[in-house]
MARBA-3410 file (N, C-alpha, C, O; in Angstrom, 1 decimal):
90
-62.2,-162.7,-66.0,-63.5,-162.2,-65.8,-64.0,-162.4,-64.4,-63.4,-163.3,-63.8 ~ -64.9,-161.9,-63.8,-65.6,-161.7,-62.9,-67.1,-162.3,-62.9,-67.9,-162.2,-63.8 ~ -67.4,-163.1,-61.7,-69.5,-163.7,-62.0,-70.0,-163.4,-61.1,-69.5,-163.2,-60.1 ~ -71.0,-163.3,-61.4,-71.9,-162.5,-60.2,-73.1,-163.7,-60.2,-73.8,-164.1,-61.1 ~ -73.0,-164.1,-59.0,-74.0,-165.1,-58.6,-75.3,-164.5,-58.4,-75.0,-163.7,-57.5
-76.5,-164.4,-58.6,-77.6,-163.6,-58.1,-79.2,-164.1,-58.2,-79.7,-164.6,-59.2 ~ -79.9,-163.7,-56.9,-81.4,-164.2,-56.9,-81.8,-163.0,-58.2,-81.4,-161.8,-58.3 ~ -82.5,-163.9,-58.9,-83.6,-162.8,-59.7,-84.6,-161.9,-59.4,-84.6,-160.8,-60.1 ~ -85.6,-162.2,-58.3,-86.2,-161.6,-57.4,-87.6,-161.5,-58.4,-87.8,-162.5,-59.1 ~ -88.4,-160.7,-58.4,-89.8,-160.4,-59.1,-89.3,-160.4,-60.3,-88.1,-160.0,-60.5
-90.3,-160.8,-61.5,-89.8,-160.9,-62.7,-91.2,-159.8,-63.8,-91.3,-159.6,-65.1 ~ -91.9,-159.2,-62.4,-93.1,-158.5,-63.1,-92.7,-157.4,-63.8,-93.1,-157.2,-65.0 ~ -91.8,-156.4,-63.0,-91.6,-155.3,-63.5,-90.1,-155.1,-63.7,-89.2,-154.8,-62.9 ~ -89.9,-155.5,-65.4,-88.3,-155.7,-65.7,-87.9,-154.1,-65.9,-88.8,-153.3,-66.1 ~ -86.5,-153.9,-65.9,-86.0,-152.9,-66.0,-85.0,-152.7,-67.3,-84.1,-153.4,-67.5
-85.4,-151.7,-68.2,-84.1,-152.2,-69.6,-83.1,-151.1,-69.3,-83.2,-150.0,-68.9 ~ -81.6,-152.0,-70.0,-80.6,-151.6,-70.3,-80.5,-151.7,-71.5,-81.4,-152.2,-72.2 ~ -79.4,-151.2,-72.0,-78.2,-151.6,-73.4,-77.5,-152.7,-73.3,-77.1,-152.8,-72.1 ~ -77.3,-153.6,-74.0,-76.0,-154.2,-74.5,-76.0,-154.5,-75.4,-76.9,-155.1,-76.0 ~ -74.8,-154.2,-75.8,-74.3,-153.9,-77.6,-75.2,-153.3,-78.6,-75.3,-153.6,-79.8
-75.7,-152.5,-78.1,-76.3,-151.3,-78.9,-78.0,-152.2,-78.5,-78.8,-151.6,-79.3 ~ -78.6,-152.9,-77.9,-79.5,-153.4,-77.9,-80.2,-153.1,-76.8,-79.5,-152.7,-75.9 ~ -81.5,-153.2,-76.5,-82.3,-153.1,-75.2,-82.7,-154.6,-74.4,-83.6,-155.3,-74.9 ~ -82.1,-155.0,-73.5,-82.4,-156.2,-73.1,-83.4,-155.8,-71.8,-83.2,-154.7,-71.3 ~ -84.5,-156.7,-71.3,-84.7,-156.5,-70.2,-84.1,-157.4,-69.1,-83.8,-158.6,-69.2
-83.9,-156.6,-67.8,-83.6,-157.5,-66.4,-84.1,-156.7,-65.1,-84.6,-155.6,-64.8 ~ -83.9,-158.0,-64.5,-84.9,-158.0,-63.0,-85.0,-156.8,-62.5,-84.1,-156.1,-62.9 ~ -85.9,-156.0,-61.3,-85.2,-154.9,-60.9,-83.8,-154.9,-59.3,-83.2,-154.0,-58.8 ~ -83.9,-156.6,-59.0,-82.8,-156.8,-58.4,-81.6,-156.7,-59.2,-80.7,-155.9,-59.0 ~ -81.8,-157.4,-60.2,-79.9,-157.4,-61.2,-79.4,-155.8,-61.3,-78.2,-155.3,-61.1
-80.7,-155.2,-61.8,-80.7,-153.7,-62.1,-80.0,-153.1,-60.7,-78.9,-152.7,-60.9 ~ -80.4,-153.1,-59.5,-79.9,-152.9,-58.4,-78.3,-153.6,-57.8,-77.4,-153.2,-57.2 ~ -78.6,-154.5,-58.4,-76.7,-155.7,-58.2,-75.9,-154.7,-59.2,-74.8,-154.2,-58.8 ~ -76.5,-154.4,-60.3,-75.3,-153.9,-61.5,-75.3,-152.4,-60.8,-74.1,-152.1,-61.0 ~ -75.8,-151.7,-60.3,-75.6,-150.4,-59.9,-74.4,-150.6,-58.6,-73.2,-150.4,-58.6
-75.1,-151.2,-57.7,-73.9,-151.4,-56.4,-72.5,-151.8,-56.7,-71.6,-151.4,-56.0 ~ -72.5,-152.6,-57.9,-71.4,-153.1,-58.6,-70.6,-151.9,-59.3,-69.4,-151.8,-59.5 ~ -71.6,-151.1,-59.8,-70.7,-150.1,-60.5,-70.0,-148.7,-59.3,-69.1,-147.9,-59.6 ~ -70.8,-148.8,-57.8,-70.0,-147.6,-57.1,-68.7,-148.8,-56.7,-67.5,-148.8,-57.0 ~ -69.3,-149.8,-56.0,-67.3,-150.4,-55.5,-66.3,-150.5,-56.9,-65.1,-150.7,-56.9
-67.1,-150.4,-58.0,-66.0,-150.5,-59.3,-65.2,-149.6,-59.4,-64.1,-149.9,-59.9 ~ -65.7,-147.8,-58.8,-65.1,-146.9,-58.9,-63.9,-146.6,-57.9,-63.1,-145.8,-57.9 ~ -64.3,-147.9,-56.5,-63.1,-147.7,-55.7,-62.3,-148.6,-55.9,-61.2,-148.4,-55.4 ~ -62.4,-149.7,-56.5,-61.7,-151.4,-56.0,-61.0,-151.8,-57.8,-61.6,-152.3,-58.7 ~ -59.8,-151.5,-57.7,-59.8,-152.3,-59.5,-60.6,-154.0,-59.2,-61.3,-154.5,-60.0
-60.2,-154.4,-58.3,-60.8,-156.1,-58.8,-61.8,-156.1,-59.7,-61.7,-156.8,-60.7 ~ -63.2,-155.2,-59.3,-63.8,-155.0,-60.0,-63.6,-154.8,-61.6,-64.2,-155.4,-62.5 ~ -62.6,-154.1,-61.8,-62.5,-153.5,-63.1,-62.2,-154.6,-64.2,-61.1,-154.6,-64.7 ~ -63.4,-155.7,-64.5,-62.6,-156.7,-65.3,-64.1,-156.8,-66.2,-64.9,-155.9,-66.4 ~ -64.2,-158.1,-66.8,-65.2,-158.2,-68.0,-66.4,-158.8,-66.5,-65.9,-159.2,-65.5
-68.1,-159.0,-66.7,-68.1,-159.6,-65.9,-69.4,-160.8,-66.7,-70.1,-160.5,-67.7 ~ -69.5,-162.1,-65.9,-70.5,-162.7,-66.7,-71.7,-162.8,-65.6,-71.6,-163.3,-64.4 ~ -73.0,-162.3,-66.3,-74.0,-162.4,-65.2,-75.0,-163.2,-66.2,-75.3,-162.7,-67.3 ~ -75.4,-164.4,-65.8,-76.2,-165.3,-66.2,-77.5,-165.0,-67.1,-77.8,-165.5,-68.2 ~ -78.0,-163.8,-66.4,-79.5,-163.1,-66.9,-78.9,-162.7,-68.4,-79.3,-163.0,-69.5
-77.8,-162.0,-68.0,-77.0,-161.3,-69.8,-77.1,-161.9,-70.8,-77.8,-161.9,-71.8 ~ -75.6,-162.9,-70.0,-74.8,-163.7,-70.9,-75.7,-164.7,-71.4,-75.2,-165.2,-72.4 ~ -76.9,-165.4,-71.0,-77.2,-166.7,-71.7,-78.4,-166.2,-72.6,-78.6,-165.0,-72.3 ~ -79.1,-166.5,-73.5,-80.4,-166.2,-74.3,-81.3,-166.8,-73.2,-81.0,-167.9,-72.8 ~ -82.3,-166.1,-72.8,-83.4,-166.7,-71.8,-84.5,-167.3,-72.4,-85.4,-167.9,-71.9
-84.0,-167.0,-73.8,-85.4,-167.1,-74.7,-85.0,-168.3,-75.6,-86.0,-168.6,-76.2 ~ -84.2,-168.9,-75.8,-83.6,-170.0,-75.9,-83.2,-171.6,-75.1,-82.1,-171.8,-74.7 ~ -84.4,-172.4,-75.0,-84.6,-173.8,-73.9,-82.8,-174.2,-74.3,-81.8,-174.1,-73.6 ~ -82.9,-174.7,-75.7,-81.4,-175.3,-75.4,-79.8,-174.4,-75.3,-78.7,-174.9,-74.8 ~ -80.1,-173.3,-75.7,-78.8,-172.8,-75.0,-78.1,-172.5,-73.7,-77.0,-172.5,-73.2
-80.0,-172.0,-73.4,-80.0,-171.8,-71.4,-79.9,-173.2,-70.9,-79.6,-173.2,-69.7 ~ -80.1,-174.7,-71.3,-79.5,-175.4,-70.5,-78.2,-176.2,-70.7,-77.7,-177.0,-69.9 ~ -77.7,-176.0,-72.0,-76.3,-175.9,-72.2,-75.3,-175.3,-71.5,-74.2,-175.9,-71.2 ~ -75.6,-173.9,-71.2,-75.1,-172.6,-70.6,-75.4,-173.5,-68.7,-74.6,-174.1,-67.9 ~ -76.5,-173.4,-68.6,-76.5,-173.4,-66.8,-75.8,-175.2,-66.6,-75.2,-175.5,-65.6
-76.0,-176.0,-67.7,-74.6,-176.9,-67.0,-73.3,-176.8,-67.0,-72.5,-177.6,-66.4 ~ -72.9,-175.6,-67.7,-71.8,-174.9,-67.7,-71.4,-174.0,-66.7,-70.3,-173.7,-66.5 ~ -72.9,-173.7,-65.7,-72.0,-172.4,-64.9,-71.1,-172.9,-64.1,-70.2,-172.1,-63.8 ~ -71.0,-174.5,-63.3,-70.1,-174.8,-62.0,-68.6,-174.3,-62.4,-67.7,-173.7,-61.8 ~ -68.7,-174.9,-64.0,-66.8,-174.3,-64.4,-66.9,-172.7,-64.4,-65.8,-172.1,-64.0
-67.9,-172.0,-64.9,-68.3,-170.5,-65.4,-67.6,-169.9,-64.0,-66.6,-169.1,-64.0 ~ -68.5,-170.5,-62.6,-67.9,-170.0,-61.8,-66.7,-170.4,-60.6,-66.3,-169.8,-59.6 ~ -66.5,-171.5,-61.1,-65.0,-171.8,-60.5,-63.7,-171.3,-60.9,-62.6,-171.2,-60.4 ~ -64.2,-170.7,-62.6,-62.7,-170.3,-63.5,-62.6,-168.7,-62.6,-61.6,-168.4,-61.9 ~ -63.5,-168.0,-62.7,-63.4,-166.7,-62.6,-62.9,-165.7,-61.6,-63.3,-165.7,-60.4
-62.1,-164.9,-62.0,-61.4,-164.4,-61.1,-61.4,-163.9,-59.7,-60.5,-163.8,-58.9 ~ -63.2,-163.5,-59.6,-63.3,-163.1,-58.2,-65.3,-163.1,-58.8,-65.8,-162.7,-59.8 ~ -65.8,-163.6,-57.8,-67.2,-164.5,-58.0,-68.0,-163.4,-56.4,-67.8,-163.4,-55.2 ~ -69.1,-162.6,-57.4,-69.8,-161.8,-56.1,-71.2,-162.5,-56.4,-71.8,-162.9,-57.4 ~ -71.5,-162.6,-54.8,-73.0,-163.5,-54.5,-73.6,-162.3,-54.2,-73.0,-161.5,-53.5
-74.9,-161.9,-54.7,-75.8,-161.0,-54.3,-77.3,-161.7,-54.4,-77.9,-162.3,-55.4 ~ -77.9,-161.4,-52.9,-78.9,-161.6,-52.8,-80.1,-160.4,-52.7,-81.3,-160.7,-53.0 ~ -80.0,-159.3,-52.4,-80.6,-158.3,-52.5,-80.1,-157.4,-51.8,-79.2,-157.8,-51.0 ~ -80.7,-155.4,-52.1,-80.1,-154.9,-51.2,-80.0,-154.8,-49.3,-79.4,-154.0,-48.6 ~ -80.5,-155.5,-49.0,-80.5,-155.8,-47.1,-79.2,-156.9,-47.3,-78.7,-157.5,-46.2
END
C-alpha cells in the first residue's frame, strides 16, 4: 500500500465522495490531493496500489479508534511502499 501524508486545510466546506457504496465527507484539500493523485496514477504504476489516507481510513467520529489508529500511523507510514506528502496545490 501507499500513504499519503496531508494538511487537512479548511474543514468548513467538506466535499463528498463514495467509499464502499457510502458518502463520506473530506476536506476540499484531500479532495484536491485525491484528484492530483489520480492524473500521476494514470502515468506512474507506483501509484497503482491500495492507498491509506488517514481522513478515510480512520472513523473521525470515533475518540478511541482515531487515537488508537494515529499512534499507529509512525509504523502505518514507515511500512508503506511509497509515502506522498501533500501540502496543498502551490
Amino acid at each position: 500500500y501507499n500513504a499519503l501524508s496531508h494538511t487537512w486545510g479548511t474543514t468548513g466546506r467538506m466535499v463528498p465522495i463514495i467509499v464502499d457504496g457510502k458518502q463520506l465527507l473530506i476536506t476540499p484539500n484531500l479532495s484536491e490531493a485525491m484528484t492530483r493523485l489520480e492524473e500521476v496514477h494514470q502515468r506512474d504504476q507506483a501509484f497503482k496500489q491500495l492507498w491509506w489516507i488517514d481522513m478515510i481510513c480512520i472513523n473521525q467520529d470515533d475518540i478511541l479508534e482515531r487515537g488508537h489508529q494515529v499512534a499507529m500511523m509512525r509504523t502505518i507510514i514507515r511500512t508503506a511502499s511509497l509515502v506522498v506528502a501533500w501540502v496543498g496545490p502551490d
